[in-house]
C-alpha positions in Angstrom: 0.0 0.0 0.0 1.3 3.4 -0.8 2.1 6.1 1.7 -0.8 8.7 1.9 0.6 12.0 0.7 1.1 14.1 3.8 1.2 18.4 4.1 1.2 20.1 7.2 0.5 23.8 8.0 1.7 25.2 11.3 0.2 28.2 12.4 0.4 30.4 15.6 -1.8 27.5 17.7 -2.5 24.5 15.6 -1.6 22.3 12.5 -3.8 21.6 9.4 -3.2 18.2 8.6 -4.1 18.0 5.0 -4.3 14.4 3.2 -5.1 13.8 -0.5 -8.2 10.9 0.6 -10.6 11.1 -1.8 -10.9 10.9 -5.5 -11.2 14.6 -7.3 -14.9 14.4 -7.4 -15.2 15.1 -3.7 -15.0 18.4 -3.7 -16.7 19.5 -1.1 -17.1 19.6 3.0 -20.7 18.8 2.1 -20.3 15.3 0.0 -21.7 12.4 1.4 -18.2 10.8 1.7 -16.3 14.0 3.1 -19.7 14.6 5.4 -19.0 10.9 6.9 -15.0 11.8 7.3 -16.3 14.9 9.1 -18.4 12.8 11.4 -16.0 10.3 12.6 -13.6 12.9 13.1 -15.9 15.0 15.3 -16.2 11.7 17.5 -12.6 11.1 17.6 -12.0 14.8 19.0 -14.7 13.7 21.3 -12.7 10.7 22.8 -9.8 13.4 23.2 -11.9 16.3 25.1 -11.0 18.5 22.0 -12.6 20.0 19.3 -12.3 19.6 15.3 -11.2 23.8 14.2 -11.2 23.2 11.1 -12.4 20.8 8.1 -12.5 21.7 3.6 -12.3 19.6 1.1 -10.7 20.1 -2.4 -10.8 17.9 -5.1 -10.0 14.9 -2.9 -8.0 16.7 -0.3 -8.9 17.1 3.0 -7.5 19.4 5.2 -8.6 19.6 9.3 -7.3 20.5 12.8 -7.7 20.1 16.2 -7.4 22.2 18.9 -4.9 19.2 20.7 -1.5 19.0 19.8 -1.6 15.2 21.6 -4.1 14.3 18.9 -2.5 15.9 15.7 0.2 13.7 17.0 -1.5 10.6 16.9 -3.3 11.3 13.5 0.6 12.4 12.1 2.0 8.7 13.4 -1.0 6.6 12.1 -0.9 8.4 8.5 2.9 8.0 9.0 3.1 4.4 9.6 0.9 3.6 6.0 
């Protein structure tokens, strides 16, 4: 299995993770398939006591944040690791 392409944006407080996931067609925060992405997300931050910031899709990428920097760091080694 190929490694997922990985980009990620520091800012002042977080980092935007942003993964090429999808095929181009999802395009959108509001496709079924990025909507369902969204979800599980927002129950992972949920597990962590933290909050999803932020969430877009573009032509297949997603890009998303948290407001925990121990959770950003768990997403970066599990993407890492495929």
């Amino acid at each position: 299995m190929a490694k997922l392409p990985i980009i990620i944006v520091k800012g002042e407080k977080m980092g935007v993770i942003e993964v090429e996931m999808f095929p181009a067609e999802v395009d959108d925060a509001g496709h079924p398939v990025a909507e369902s992405f969204r979800e599980l997300l927002e129950e992972v931050a949920e597990e962590y006591e933290c909050r999803l910031e932020s969430f877009e899709v573009s032509r297949g990428t997603v890009s998303f944040s948290f407001d925990s920097e121990e959770l950003t760091a768990n997403i970066l080694k599990i993407l890492d690791a495929k």
